[in-house]
N, C-alpha and C positions, 0 to 999 in steps of 0.2 A: 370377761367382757371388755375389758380395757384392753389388753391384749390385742382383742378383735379391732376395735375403733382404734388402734393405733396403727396395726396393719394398714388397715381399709386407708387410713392416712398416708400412711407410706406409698401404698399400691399407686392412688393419686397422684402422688407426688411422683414419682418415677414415670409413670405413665404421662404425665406434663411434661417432664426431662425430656422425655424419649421423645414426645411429639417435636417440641421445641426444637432439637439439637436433630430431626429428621427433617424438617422445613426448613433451618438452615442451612442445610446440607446442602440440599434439591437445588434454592434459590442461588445459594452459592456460584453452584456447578451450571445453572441454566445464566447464570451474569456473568460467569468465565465463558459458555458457548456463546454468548451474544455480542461479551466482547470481542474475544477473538476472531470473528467473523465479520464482522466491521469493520476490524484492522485489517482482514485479509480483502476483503474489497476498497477500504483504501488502500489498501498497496498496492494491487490491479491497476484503481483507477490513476494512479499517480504515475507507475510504469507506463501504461498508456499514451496522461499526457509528454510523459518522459523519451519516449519513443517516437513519438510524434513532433514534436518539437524538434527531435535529434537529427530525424530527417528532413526536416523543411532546413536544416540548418547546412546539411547535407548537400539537399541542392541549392541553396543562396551560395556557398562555398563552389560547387560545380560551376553554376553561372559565372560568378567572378572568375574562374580558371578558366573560363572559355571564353571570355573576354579579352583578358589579358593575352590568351595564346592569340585571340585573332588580332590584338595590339599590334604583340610584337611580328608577329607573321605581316602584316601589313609594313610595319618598321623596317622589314628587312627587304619588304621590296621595291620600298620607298629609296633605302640605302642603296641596293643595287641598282636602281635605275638611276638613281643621281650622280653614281662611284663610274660605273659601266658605258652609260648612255651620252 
């Protein structure tokens, strides 16, 4: 009989274990999918603004070079007409 209610204790006891160390398990592994899927869309969204930015920077740069080309294009025919004329 003691035997028995030692068992039946043990059974308990393992059977707690088991539930235990299977709920952390689960919750674990669903806080590892949750994180990592929120780092994967911050990184999207960062590439995004990162891309975007890259190109507006893209053409402020274009602008300025078409600028400057229409400067000195202007400068040389200011030179030639002064040198020439």
């Amino acid at each position: 009989m003691i035997n028995l209610k030692l068992i039946n204790k043990s059974l308990r006891l393992k059977m707690s274990l088991l539930i235990l160390i299977t709920v952390s398990i689960i919750v674990s592994i669903v806080g590892a999918g949750i994180y990592f899927e929120r780092r994967h869309a911050q990184e999207q969204n960062v590439n995004e603004r990162l891309k975007s930015q890259l190109e507006d920077m893209y053409h402020m740069l274009e602008l300025s070079y078409n600028e400057r080309k229409e400067y000195v294009k202007n400068s040389m025919v200011m030179a030639h007409d002064i040198f020439y004329n």
